[in-house]
N, C-alpha and C positions, 0 to 999 in steps of 0.2 A: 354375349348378345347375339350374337353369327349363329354359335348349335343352340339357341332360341327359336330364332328365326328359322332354322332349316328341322326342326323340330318342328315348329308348328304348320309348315310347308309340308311336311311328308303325311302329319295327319291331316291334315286336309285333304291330299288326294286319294289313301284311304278312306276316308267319309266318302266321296265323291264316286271312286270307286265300286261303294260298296251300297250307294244311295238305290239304285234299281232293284238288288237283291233285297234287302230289310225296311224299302218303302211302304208295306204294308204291316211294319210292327212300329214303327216309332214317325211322329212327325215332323222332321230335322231338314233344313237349310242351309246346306256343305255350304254353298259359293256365301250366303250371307254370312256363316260363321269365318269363311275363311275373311272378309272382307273386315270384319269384326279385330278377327283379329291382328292384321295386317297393320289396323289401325293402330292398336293398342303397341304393337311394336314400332309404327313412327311416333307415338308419342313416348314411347321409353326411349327412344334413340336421341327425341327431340330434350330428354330430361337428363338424359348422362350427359349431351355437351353443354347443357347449361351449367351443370355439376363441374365439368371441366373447364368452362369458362370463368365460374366462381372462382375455382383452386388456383387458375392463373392470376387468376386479379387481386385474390389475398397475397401471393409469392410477391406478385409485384409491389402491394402495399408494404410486405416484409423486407423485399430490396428498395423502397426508397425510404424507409423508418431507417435502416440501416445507414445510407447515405446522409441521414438528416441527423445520424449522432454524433454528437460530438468529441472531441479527444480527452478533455476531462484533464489536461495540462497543460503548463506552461512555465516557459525558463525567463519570466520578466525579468522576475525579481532577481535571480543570481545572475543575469547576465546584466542588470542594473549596478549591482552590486560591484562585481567585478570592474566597470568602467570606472566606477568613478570612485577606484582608489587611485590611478590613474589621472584622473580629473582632478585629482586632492592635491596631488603630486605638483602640477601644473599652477594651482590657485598659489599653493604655500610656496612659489619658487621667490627667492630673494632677488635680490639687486635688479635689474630693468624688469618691469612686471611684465604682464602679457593683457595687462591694458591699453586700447588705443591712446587714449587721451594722455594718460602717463606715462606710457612709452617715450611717444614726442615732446615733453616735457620733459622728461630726464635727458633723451639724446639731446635733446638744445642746450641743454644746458650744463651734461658733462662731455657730450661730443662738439665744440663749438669746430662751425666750418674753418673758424681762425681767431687766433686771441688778440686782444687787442693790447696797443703797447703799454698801456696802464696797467696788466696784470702781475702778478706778483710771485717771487718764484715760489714762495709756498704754497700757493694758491693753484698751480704748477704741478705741483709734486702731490697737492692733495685729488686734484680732479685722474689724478695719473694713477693712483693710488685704487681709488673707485672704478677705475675701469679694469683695473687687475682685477679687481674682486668682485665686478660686476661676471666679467669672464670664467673667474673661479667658479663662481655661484651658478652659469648657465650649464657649464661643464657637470657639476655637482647633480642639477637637476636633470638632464641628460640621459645619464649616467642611473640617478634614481626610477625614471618611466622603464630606462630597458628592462634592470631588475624588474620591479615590479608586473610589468609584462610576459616574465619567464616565470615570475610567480602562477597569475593567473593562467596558464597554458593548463593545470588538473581541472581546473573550474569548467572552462572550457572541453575538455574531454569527457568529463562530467555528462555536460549538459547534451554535446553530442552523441554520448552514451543512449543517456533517457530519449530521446531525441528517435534517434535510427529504432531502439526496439521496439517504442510505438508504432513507428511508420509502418513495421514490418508487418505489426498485428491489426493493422488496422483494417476496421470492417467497411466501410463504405468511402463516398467522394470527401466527405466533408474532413472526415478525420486527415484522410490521404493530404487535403490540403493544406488543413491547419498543420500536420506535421511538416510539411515544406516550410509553411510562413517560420515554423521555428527555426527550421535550419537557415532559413534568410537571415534573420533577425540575429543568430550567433555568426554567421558571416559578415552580417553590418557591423556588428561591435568588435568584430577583428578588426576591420577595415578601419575604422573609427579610431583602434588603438593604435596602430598602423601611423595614422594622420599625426595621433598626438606624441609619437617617440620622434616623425618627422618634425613635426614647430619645434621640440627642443633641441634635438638637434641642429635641426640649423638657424635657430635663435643664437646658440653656443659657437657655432663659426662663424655668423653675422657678426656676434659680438669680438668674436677675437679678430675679426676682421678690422673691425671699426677700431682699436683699440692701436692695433700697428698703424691705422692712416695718422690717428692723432697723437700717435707717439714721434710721425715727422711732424705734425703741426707743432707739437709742443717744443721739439729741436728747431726748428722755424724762430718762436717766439724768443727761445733761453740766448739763439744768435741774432736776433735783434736786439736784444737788452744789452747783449757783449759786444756788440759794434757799435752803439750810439756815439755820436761826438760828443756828450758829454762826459761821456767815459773813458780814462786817464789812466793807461797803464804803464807803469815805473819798472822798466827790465832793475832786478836786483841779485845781485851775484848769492852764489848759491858754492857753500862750503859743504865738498863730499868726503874731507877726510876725516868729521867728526871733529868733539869737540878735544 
């Protein structure tokens, strides 16, 4: 546009120059042609920035279409999956559940804060019984979330995998974000597995906890029953040299 414009500048003062000598063969208006075209080149200058102000504003419409796409995945589903074998683990646990309401119902009634002297020593030995293998049983399930949490550690790298190569390739904001909320959503359900090897575990030491208190209460009970005054004990001699 420049050696345009200084193009049509030099012929102009050639014209102009030359208007005195060949005024008497042609009848030509230097200053109006140059004015002419003076024009003609603010209005091409005025039409390439418009030309360049389209080109910017399509770019621009190209970077937010870009921004507005989306990532075209997602690890619900395996990272659903994953918890709640986990979650299965916990449901199927035996002896004290991990229901409120049955919880407290089972501890009252196989953890009593103290027996009463009507009780019986079978009755004894059976609540005593139940608490071993209420124990056994917490231990048991414990023991089952942590396996299973060492299990799901490929799933989890898995998903992490898919995860990171998206983010890497990713063309604008929205993907960029959606690829975070993934990587949130596999670190909540770590967290989350995390929670549920803590409840059994320390369901399984609560329980063995509570199991030694009432294993004094039930020594408690079996020496009240052996000290009553209605009970009569006959010392009887005791032959060690056989018969």
């Amino acid at each position: 546009m420049k050696k345009i414009a200084v193009s049509i500048l030099v012929f102009a003062a050639m014209l102009t120059a030359s208007e005195h000598v060949s005024a008497q063969w042609v009848v030509f208006d230097p200053s109006n042609f140059v004015e002419n075209m003076l024009t003609e080149l603010h209005t091409l200058t005025q039409i390439e920035n418009q030309v360049l102000q389209l080109q910017n504003q399509a770019q621009m419409l190209l970077n937010q279409a870009k921004n507005l796409q989306g990532l075209n995945f997602t690890s619900l589903a395996r990272l659903e999956a994953t918890f709640s074998t986990t979650e299965q683990l916990l449901d199927q646990a035996q002896g004290i559940t991990f229901d409120l309401t049955a919880t407290q119902q089972q501890l009252a009634r196989v953890y009593p804060a103290a027996y009463g002297s009507s009780v019986t020593r079978s009755q004894l030995d059976a609540d005593e019984l139940t608490r071993w293998s209420s124990s056994l049983d917490a231990l048991d399930t414990a023991m089952e979330v942590q396996a299973q949490a060492k299990q799901n550690l490929p799933s989890d790298e898995s998903v992490l995998a898919d995860v990171l190569t998206r983010s890497s390739s990713a063309v604008g904001a929205l993907q960029a974000i959606q690829a975070t909320n993934e990587l949130l959503a596999l670190r909540v359900r770590q967290v989350m597995q995390s929670q549920q090897i803590a409840i059994s575990q320390d369901r399984a030491t609560a329980l063995e906890d509570a199991r030694i208190i009432e294993a004094e209460a039930r020594a408690r009970a079996v020496r009240s029953q052996f000290m009553t005054s209605s009970t009569s004990y006959t010392p009887q001699a005791v032959d060690l040299s056989g018969p």
